[in-house]
Structures are given as structure tokens and as C-alpha cells.
C-alpha positions as CSV (number, residue, x, y, z in Angstrom):
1,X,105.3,98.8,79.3
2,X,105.7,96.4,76.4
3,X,102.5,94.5,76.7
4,X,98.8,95.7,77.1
5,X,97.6,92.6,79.3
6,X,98.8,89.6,80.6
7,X,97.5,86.6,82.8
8,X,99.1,85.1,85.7
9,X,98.4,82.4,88.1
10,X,99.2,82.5,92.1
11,X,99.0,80.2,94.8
12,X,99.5,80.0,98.6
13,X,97.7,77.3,101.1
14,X,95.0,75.5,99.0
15,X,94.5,78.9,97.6
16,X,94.4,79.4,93.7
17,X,94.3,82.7,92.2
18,X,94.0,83.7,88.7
19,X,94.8,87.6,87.9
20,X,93.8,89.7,84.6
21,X,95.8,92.6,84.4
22,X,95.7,95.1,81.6
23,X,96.8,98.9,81.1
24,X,94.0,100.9,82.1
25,X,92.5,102.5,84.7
26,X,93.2,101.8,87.9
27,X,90.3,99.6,88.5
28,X,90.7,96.3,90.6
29,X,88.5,93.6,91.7
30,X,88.0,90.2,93.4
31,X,85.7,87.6,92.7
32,X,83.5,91.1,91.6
33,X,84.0,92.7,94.7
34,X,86.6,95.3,95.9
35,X,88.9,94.2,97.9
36,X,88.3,95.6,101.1
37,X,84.6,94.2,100.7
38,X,86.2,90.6,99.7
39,X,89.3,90.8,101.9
40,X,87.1,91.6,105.2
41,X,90.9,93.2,106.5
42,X,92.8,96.5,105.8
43,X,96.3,94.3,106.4
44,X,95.0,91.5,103.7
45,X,94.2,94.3,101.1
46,X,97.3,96.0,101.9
47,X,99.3,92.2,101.7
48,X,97.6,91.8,98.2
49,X,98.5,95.2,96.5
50,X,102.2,95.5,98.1
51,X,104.0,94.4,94.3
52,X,101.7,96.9,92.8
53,X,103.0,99.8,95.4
54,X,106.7,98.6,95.2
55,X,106.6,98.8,91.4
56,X,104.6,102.0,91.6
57,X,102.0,101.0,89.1
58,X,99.2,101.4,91.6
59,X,96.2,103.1,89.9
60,X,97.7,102.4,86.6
61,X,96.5,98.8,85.6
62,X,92.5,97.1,85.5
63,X,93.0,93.9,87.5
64,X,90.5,91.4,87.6
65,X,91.3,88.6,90.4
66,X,89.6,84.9,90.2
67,X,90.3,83.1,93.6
68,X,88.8,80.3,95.2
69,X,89.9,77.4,97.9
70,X,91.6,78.1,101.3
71,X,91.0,81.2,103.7
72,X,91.2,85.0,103.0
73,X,95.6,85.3,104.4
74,X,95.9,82.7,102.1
75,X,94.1,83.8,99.4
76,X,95.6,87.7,99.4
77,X,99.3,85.8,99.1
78,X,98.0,83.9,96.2
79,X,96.7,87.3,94.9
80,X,100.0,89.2,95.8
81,X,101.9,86.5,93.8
82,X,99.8,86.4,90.8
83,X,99.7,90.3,90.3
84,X,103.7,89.7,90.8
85,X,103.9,87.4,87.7
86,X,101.8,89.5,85.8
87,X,103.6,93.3,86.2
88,X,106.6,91.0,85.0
89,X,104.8,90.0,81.8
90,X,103.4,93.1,81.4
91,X,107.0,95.1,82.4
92,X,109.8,92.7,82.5
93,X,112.3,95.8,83.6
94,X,110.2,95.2,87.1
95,X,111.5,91.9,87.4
96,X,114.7,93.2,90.1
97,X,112.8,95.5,92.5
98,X,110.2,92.1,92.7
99,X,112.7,90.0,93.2
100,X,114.7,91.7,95.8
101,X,111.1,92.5,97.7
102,X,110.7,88.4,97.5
103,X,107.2,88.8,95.5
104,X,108.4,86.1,93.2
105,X,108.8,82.9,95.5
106,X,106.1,81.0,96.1
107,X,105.5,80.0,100.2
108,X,105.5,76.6,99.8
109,X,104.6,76.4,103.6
110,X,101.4,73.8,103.7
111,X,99.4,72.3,107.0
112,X,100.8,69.6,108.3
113,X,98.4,66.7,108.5
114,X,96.9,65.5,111.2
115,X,98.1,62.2,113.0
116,X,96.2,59.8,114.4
117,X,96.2,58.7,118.3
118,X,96.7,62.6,118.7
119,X,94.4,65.3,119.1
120,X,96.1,67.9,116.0
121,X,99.3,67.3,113.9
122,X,101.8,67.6,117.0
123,X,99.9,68.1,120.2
124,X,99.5,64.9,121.9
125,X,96.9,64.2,124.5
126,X,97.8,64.3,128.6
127,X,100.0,61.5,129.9
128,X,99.0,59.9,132.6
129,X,101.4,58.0,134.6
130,X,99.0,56.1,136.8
């Protein structure tokens, strides 16, 4: 590891998620909680840690996570792509096993907004003929 610490930023939805990560041990944390307590769901946590278990360095690193805006799914993808930015800064050799596992791309995928004369973005009310 040729850095200590780094900081990284994430995003997904209207979720925003700044990461502190720093050589240490092991602890991790969201918005002061643990994640399970934050997260609510085993699958979210899980979603959020996955670059840290694919680049082994689970239990290894003090991460600190500051996230606000959206919902919780969109907030543990912010998470998961912050803690990715950050294990490169911190290890650029873990760049390739990221990249190939996709933790590097940001999902761009954002609502569609809502039309009017229609009840949500696509559904449309009944026809009636008569």
C-alpha cells in the first residue's frame, strides 16, 4: 500500500457519498453508525463492502462514510463506488481486479421524470372509447 489515507467521492440516484479510508484497523462506519444498523439490509451491507472483499482488504482499512440524499440501494452503490476510488488511491495495483468486477463505472441510471396528463413517467391512465 503506497498511501496511508485517501478520500473519495461516490454517487448513484441522488445519492452522494463521501468515504475516508485510511490503514488501520478494520473499523467502518456510516453517517456514525455500522452499517447493518444504517443499511437496515444484509444484501445493502453486503452491496457496499463487495470492492473491499474482491480486493481482499476487508478488516484492513478505518472507513468513515458521509452520505446523504436518495434511499438506502442507492446510497450503498454510492458507498460501494467511493470505497472503489479510494482502495485505488490508496493501492493503485488494485485498479485491474476493480475494473474487471465493474466497481469503477458509475450507474448513470436516473428516474425518469414524471409527465404530465399521465399518472407516473410511462403509465397512462385507462382509455375509454365511449
Amino acid at each position: 500500500m503506497s498511501n496511508t489515507s485517501a478520500e473519495a467521492t461516490g454517487r448513484r440516484k441522488e445519492a452522494v457519498c463521501r468515504a475516508r479510508i485510511k490503514v488501520g484497523s478494520g473499523s467502518f462506519s456510516i453517517n456514525g453508525d455500522e452499517p447493518i444498523q444504517y443499511l437496515k439490509r444484509q444484501v445493502l451491507v453486503d452491496l457496499s463492502q463487495l470492492p473491499m472483499e474482491v480486493t481482499e482488504t476487508m478488516g484492513k482499512l478505518d472507513i468513515t462514510c458521509s452520505v446523504n440524499g436518495g434511499g438506502l440501494s442507492g446510497q450503498a452503490g454510492a458507498i460501494a463506488l467511493a470505497l472503489s476510488r479510494g482502495l485505488i488511491m490508496i493501492d493503485p495495483d488494485l485498479r485491474p481486479k476493480l475494473k474487471a468486477g465493474g466497481f469503477l463505472t458509475r450507474d448513470a441510471r436516473e428516474v425518469e421524470r414524471k409527465k404530465y396528463g399521465q399518472p407516473k413517467a410511462r403509465k397512462k391512465f385507462q382509455f375509454s372509447k365511449r
